[in-house]
N, C-alpha and C positions, 0 to 999 in steps of 0.2 A: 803378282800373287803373294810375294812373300810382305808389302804393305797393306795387302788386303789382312791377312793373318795378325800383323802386330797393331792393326787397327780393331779387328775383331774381340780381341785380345785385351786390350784397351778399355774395350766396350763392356764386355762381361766384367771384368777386374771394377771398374765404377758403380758396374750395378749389384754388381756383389756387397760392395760396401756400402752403397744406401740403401740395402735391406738389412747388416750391421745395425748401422746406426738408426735403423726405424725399431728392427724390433729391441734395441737398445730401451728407447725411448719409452714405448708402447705400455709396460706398465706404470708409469710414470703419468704419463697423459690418461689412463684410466683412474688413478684415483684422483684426478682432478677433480674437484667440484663442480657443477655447472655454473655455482656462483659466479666462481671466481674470473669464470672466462668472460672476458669483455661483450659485448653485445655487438652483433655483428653490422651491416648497413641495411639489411634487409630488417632486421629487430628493431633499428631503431625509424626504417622508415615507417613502418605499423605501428610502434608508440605514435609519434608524428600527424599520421595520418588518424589516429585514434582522438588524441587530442582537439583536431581541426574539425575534427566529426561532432565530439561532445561539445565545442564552442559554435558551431555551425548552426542557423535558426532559418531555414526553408523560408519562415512566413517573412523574416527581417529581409533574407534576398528577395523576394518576391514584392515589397513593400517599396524597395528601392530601388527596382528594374523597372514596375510600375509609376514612378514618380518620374524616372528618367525617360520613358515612354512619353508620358504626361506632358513633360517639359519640351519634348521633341516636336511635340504635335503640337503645341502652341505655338511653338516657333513659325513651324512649317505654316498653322493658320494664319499666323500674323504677316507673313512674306507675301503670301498666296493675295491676299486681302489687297495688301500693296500692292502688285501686282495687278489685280482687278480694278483697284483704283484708278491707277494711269491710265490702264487701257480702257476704262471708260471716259474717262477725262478725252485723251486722246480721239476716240469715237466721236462724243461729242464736240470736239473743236473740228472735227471733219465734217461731221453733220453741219453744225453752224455756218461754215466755212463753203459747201457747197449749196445751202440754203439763198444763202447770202449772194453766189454767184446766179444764183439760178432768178430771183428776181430783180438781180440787175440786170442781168442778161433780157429778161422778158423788156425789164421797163427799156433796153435800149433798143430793144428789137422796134418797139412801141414808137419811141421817139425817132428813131430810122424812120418807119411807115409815116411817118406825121409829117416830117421834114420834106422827105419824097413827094406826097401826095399831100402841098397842104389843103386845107377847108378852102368851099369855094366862096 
């Protein structure tokens, strides 16, 4: 009990003195100027942001999101193209390839039959 009391004690005794030394201060900090007081972080993030706003040109980002766009889909057509390329290439070497087996296949089937049963 008796450490509760001289901590109590303690407590008020400190805050007693930093209302001292506030209302000390207080006319002091009143005739301050507003000038003179620094600019705070929040003052100068709205300068900042004021600034990037009056340098800022809507049509300039929109001119060069569009071009980046532009460039994008070129690319991708050109890929794509390639792509289509091969795979018709490819296509046709399959086609060719089973064309090719197909009327060898006939002509041996042909020359089988011939071989087997020849003319009388």
């Amino acid at each position: 009990m008796l450490l509760y009391l001289i901590s109590l004690a303690i407590l008020i005794g400190c805050f007693i003195g930093m209302m001292v030394i506030i209302l000390r201060k207080l006319p002091i900090l009143a005739d301050l100027a507003p000038d003179i007081a620094k600019p705070g972080i929040l003052d100068k993030a709205k300068i900042g942001a004021n600034k990037i706003k009056d340098k800022f040109s809507f049509e300039i980002f929109l001119q060069k999101f569009l071009s980046k766009v532009r460039i994008l889909t070129l690319k991708m057509e050109n890929k794509i193209g390639t792509w289509l390329g091969k795979l018709r290439q490819r296509m046709l070497k399959k086609k060719n390839s089973h064309s090719d087996n197909y009327w060898r296949e006939i002509k041996g089937e042909e020359e089988d039959k011939k071989e087997k049963n020849p003319p009388i």
